[in-house]
Backbone bond lengths (Angstrom), bond angles and torsions (degrees), N, CA, C in turn:
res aa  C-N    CA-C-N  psi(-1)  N-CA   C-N-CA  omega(-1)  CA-C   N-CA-C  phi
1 X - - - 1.436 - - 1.523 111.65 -
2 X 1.143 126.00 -38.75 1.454 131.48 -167.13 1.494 96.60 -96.36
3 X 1.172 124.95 -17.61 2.221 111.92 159.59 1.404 100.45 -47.73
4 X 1.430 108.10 -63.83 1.304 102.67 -167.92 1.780 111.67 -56.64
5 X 0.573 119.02 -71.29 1.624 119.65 -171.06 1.924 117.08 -46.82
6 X 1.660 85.52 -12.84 1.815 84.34 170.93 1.791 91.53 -91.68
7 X 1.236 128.06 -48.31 1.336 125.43 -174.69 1.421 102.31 -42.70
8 X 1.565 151.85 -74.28 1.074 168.51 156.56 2.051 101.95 -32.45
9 X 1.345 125.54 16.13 1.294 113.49 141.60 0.975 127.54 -89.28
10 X 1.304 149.62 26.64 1.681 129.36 156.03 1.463 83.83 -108.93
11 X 1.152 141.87 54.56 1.734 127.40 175.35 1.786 91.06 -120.70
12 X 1.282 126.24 -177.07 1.636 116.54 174.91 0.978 109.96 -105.11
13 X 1.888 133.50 25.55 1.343 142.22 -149.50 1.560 88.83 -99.58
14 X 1.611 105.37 130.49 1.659 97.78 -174.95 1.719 100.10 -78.22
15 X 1.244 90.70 171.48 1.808 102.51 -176.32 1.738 123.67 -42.12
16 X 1.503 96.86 -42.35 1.526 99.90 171.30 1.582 130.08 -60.79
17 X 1.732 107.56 -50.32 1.255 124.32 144.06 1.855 125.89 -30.01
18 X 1.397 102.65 -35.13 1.867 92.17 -170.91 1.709 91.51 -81.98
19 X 1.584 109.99 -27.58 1.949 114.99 -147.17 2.160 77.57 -87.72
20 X 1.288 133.17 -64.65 1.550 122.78 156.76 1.788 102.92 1.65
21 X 1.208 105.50 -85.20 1.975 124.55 -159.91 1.733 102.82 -72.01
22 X 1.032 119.32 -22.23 1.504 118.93 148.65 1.282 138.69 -84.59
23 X 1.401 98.31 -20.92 1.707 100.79 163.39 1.537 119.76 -88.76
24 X 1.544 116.61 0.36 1.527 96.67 -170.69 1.710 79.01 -132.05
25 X 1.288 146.85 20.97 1.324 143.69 160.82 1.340 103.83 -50.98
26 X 1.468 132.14 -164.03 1.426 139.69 -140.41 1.260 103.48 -95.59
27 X 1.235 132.49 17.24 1.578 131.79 173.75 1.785 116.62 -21.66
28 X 1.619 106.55 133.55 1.213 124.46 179.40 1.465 111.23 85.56
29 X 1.693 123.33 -6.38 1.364 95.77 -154.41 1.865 98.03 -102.21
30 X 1.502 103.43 -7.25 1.343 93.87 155.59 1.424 128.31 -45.95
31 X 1.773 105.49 -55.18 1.646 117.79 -168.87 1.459 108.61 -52.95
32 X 1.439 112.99 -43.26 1.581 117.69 170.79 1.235 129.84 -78.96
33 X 1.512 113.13 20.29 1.364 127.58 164.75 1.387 113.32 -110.24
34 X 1.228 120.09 -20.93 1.680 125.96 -173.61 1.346 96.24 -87.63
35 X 1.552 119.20 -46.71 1.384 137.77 -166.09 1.658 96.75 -42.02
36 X 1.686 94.35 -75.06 1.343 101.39 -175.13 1.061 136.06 -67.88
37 X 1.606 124.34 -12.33 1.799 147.62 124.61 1.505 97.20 -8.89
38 X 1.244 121.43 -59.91 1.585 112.59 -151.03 0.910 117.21 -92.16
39 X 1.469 134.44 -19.23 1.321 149.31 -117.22 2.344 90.24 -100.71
40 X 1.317 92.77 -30.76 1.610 99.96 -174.80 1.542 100.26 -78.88
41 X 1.705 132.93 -3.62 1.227 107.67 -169.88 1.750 98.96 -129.28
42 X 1.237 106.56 146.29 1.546 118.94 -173.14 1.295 119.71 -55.03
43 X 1.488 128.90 41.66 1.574 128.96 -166.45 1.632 103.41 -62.11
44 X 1.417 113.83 167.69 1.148 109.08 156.76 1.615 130.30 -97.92
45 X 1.214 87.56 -21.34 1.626 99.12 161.01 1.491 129.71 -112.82
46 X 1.387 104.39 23.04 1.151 123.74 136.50 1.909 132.13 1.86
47 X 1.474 97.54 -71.76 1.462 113.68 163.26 1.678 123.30 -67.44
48 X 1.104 94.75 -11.01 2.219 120.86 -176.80 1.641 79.53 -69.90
49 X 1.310 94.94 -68.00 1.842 97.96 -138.90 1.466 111.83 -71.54
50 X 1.235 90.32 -41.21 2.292 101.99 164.69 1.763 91.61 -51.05
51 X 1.164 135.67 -79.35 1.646 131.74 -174.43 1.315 104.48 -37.63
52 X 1.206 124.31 -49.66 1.427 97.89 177.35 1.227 114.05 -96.39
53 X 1.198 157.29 -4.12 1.532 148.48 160.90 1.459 107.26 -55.22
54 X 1.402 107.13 -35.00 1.847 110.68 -171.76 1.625 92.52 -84.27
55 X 1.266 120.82 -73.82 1.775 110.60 -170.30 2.102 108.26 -56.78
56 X 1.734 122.83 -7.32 1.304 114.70 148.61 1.532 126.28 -56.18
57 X 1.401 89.98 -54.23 1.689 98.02 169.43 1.641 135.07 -62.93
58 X 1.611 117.58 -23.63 1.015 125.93 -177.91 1.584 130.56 -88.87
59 X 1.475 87.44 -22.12 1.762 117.97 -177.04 2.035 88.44 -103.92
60 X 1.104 127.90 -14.95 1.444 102.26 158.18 1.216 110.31 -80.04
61 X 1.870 120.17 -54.98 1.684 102.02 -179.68 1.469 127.19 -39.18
62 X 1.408 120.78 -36.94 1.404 136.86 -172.57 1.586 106.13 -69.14
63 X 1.216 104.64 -56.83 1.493 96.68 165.90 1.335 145.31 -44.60
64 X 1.722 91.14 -48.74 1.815 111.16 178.22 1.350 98.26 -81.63
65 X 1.160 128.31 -37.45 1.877 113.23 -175.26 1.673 98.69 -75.36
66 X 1.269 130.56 -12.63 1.277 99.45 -178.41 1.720 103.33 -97.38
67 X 1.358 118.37 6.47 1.492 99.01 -153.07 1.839 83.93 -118.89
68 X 1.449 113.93 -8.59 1.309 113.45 -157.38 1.838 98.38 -75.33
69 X 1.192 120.75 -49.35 1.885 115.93 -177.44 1.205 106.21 -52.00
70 X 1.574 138.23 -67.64 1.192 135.66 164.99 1.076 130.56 -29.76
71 X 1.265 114.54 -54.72 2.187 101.91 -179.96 1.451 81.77 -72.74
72 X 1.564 147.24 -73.81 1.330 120.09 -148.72 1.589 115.06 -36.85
73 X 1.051 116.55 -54.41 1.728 135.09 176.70 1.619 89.11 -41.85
74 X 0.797 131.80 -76.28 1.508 135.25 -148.85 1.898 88.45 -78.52
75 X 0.872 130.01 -10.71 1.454 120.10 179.43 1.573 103.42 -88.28
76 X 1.458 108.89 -41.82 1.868 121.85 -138.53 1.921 81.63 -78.38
């Protein structure tokens, strides 16, 4: 979250504004890129890393949908 918001310092977006555009950027879609990275090779924990790439992804939506009305409100 905070790459992004250092990338977005030379912009005039105050600090809260850059950490906003880093918190709601493309979350999870790394995890579902590694996920599906692995999926062709015989791991043994294999079934580990799919469980957690999916509960990574599910506990970000949950997070960002609950936190997303409020900071807008507190931004707007």
């Amino acid at each position: 979250h905070t790459a992004c918001a250092h990338r977005l310092a030379g912009t005039r977006f105050d600090f809260e504004t850059r950490l906003f555009i880093g918190w709601f950027g493309p979350r999870g879609l790394a995890s579902i890129v590694f996920a599906v990275m692995i999926l062709d090779y015989p791991l043994q924990a294999s079934r580990t890393l799919i469980a957690a790439a999916v509960r990574t992804v599910l506990l970000s939506v949950l997070l960002h949908g609950l936190s997303a009305n409020p900071w807008v409100s507190r931004l707007a």
